[in-house]
N, C-alpha and C positions, 0 to 999 in steps of 0.2 A: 604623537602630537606633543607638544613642550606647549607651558605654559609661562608669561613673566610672571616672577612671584610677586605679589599684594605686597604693597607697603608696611612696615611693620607700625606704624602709627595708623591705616586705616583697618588693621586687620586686629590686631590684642594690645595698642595704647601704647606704654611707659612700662618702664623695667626689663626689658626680655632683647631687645638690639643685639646684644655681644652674643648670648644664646642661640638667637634666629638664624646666625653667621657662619659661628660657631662649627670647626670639621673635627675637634683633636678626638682621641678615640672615644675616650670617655667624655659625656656630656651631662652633670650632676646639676639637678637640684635640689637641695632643700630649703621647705620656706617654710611660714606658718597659714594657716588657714586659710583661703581665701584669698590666696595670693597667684590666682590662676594660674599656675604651674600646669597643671593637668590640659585646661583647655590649649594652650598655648603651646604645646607639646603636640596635641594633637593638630592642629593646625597647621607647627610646621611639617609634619610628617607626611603631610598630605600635600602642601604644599610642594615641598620637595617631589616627594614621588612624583609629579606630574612634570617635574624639571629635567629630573634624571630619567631617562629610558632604562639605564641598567638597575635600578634599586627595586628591591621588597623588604619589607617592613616586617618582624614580627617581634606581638606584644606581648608581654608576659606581665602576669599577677601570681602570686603563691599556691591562688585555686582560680582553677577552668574556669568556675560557677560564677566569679567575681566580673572575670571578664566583661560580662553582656551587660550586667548594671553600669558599668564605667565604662572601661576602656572602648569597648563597642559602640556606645550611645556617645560618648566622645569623640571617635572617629566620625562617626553617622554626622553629627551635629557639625565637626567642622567642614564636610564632604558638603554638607546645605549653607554653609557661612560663606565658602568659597566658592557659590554658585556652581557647584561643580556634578550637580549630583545626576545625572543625562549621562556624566562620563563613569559612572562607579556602576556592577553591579552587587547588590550584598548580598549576603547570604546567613543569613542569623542563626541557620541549624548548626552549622558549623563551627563557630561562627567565622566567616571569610569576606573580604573585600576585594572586588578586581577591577582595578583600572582597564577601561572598556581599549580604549585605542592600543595599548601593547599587552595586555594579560599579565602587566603585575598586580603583587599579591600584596596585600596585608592580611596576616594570619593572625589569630590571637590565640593562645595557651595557657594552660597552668602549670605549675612548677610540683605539679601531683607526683610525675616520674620526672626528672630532671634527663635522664639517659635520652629518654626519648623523643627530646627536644634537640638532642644533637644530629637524630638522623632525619631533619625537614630537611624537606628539596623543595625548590621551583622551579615552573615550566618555563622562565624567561628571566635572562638576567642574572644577578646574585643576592641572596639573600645576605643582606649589606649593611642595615641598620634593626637597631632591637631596642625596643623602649620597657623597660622593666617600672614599672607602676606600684607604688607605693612598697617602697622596696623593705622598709624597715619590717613587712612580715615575714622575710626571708629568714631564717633562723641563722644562718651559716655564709663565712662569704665563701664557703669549699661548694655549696650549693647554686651561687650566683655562678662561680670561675668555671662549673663545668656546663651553664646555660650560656657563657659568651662564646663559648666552641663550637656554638652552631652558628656564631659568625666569619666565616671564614669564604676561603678562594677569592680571586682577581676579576679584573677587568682592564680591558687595553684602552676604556677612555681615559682621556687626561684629567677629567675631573673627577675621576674615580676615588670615593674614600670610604673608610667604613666606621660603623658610630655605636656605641653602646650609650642612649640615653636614661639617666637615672631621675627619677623624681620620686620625692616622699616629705611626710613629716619627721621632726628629730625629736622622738619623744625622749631619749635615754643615750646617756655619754658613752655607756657599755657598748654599745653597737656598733660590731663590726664598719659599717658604714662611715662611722666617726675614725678610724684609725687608716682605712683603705682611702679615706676620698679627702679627709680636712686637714688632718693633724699633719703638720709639716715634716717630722722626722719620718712617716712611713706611709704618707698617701703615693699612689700609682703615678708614672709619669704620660704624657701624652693627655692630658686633665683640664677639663673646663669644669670650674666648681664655682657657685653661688648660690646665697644665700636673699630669699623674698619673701617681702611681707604684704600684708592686704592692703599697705600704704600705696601697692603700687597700681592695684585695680579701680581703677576709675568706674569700673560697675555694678559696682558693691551699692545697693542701698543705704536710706540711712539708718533701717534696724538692723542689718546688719553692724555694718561701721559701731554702731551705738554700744552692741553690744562686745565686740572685741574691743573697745575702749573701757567698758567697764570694767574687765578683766583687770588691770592696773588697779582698780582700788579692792575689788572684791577677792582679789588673788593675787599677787604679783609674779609668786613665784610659775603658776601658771599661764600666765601673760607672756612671759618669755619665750615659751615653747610658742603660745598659741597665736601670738601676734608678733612676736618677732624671729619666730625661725629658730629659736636655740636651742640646745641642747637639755635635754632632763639633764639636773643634777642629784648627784647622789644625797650629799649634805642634809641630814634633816627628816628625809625619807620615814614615814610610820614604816613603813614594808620594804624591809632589804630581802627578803626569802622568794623572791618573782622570776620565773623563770618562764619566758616567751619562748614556748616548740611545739611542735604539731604531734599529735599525737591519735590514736584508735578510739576513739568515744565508743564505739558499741561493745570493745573489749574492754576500758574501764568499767562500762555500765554492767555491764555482764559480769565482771570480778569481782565491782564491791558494792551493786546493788543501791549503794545511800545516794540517788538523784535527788539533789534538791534544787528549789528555783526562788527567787527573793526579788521584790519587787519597792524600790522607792517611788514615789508620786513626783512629778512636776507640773510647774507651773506656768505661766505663760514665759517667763524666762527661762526655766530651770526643764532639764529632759525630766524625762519618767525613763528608769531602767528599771533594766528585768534583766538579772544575769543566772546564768543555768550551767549547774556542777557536781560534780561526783566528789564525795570526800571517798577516804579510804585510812579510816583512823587506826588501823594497828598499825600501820606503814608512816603515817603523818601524812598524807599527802591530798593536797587536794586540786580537782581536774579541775579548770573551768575551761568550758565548749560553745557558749554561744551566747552574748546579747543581745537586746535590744536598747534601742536609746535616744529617742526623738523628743523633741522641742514641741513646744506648744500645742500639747494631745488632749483632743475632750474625751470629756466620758465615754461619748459613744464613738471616737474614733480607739479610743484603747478597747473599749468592747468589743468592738472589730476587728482590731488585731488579736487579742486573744484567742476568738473565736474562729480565726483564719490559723492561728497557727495550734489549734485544738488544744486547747486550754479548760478546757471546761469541766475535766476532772481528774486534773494535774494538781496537786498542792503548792502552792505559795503562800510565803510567810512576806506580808506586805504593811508598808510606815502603818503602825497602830494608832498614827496623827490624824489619819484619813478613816475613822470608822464609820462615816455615814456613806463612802464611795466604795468602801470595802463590801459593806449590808448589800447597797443596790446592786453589785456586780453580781454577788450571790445570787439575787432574785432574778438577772439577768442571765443566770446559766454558768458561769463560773463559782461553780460551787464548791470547790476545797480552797478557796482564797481566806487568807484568815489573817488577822491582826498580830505583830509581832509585840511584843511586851517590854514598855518603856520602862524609863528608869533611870535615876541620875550616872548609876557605876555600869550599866549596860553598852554602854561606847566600849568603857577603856577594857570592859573584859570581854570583849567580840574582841577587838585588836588585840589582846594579851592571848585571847583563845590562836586567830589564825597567824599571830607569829609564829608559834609555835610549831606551825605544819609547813615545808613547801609547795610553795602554787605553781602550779603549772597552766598558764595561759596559753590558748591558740592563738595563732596569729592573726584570726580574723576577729578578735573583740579588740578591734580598735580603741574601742572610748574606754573600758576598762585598762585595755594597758597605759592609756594616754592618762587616765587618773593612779594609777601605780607609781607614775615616773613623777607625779608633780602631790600627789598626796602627802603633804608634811606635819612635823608640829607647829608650834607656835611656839618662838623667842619671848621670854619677857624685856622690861624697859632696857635691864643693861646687854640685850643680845645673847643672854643665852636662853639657848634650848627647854621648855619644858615639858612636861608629860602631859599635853596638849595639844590633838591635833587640829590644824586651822578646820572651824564649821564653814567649806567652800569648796566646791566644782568638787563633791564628793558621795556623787549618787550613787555611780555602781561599787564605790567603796560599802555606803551605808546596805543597799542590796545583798550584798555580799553576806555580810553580818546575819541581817536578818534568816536568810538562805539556811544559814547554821546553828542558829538560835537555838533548834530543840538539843543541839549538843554542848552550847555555850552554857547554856541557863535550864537546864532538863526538871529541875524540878519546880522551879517557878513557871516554867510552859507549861508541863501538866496540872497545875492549878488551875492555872488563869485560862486555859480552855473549855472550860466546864463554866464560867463565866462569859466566856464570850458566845459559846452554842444558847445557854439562855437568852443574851439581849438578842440572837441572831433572831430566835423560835418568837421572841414577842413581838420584834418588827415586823416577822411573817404573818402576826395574828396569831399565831398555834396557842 
């Protein structure tokens, strides 16, 4: 059964027409935030499929696990947009979609073994088009080149074509992504590349909108990434020693033991992170494995996260700005949560501390690498640089810090903890 496709102004608005169209091989976007890239992706893909008899889809993220948060619930949601959901069946264990009337496939994947994404098959058709979802956590483009090899083999329709869809944010100039798909002397040919911003989503609220426009005064340099699609720049950077790759967490954890975890507070604007890492100080090197980083968290919804992700006698070194929410968490069960130790030279020697080490980021802490690539100093009035980094969009930076503390500052920590366990024990009544 074929279906006509939805108009592109009653289906995803403004910005995305040449996209929607769009056959050449490669089909790129990057934009900034909320610039519905994702939804609108998924819609055309869906769309299409039910055009083409001969297409199957498969989606890839850098981990399987990611899949079913996004790209799955993305597909699902446009399968329900486009009334269409009678003709789909899904299958969430797998996780798989099949169009009812011919038994095509959308498949989704992770980029865990890259090999084993070249040997999918489908029962109908050809596996035709591939949409690669947030592509900047792909480490390598030798690891993308050999996941486009599972798009291959013909078909005898005339409207036969085959698509590599990319979409992501551009946190960092460094990325592969920037030299394969933008830069004119050595991007790919056969190429549909643009660039979207939240300007172009008409259904964005106004706290959203609000707050991607504040971005301009409270950050600029982050503004660029986050509201207009651009590139991190290097220029200015507190942390050039960042390095985005995947790696064995149970094998660091298991070699060099020092798991620590750090926690900044936010506030109805600002997230609350929580970023979690293994240093490995004879080496210099430190892991980091996983965030968290949400907006607008009460007390009792971060109690609950904690206590979902068994926190409760894990140590965190958390803002010492926050010592009446730090006490109640204690009394709420999160008991090795402790106050980190302020102080006017405690900034620049946490960042003088973790220059000194290389980081190594997983690709799935997004918000910390997205603060890596736009964490700067501050210029003074004639434009230069000083030994000052701007206080802005720098939580899981500040986290980070804290996370290290008892090796930044070891003997000021072991003071002032024997201080803090008192006022802990008298809040308790003891």
């Amino acid at each position: 059964m074929k279906m006509s496709t939805p108009t592109i102004s009653e289906i995803i608005g403004q910005g995305y027409s040449q996209f929607w169209n769009d056959k050449h091989f490669y089909r790129v976007v990057k934009g900034g935030r909320g610039s519905k890239k994702s939804k609108t992706t998924a819609l055309n893909l869906v769309s299409r499929l039910m055009q083409y008899s001969w297409a199957n889809v498969l989606v890839i993220r850098r981990y399987s696990n990611t899949n079913r948060q996004s790209t799955y619930t993305d597909i699902c949601w446009a399968i329900s947009k486009l009334h269409a959901s009678e003709l789909f069946t899904v299958n969430m264990s797998m996780p798989e979609i099949t169009y009812k009337p011919t038994g095509q496939k959308i498949l989704f994947r992770g980029l865990d073994d890259p090999l084993k994404i070249t040997s999918i098959a489908v029962p109908v058709g050809v596996l035709s088009w591939l949409w690669l979802e947030e592509a900047y956590e792909v480490e390598t483009r030798q690891k993308f080149e050999t996941v486009v090899e599972s798009i291959r083999g013909s078909n005898d329709s005339p409207d036969f074509f085959k698509q590599i869809t990319v979409t992501f944010n551009p946190w960092s100039e460094n990325h592969w992504l920037k030299s394969m798909f933008f830069d004119r002397k050595t991007r790919v040919r056969d190429l549909f590349a643009q660039t979207t911003t939240y300007r172009c989503n008409e259904w964005l609220d106004d706290q959203d909108r609000s707050r991607y426009e504040d971005l301009y005064r409270t950050n600029p340099r982050r503004a660029k990434i986050v509201c207009e699609g651009d590139w991190g720049i290097a220029e200015g950077l507190v942390y050039n020693n960042v390095l985005v790759e995947d790696f064995d967490v149970s094998e660091k954890q298991r070699k060099y033991h020092n798991v620590a975890h750090g926690m900044d507070f936010g506030l109805t604007n600002d997230p609350t992170a929580l970023v979690n890492a293994v240093i490995d100080t004879a080496g210099k090197n430190i892991y980091i494995y996983d965030e968290m980083y949400e907006y607008g968290m009460t007390n009792e919804q971060l109690l609950k996260w904690l206590r979902g992700h068994h926190f409760q006698n894990t140590k965190i070194i958390a803002d010492g700005a926050e010592g009446r929410l730090i006490q109640w968490l204690r009394a709420k069960g999160i008991r090795k949560i402790e106050r980190c130790v302020k102080g006017k030279e405690s900034i620049m020697m946490g960042i003088t501390f973790l220059q000194d080490y290389k980081i190594h980021v997983k690709p799935n802490c997004k918000n910390t690498i997205a603060e890596f690539n736009s964490y700067s100093y501050t210029r003074d009035k004639d434009g230069n640089w000083i030994n000052k980094p701007v206080d802005a969009n720098n939580h899981a930076m500040d986290a980070l810090r804290y996370a290290f503390e008892r090796y930044i500052m070891p003997k000021r920590v072991a003071s002032s903890s024997i201080t803090d366990q008192v006022e802990f024990l008298n809040n308790m009544g003891v």
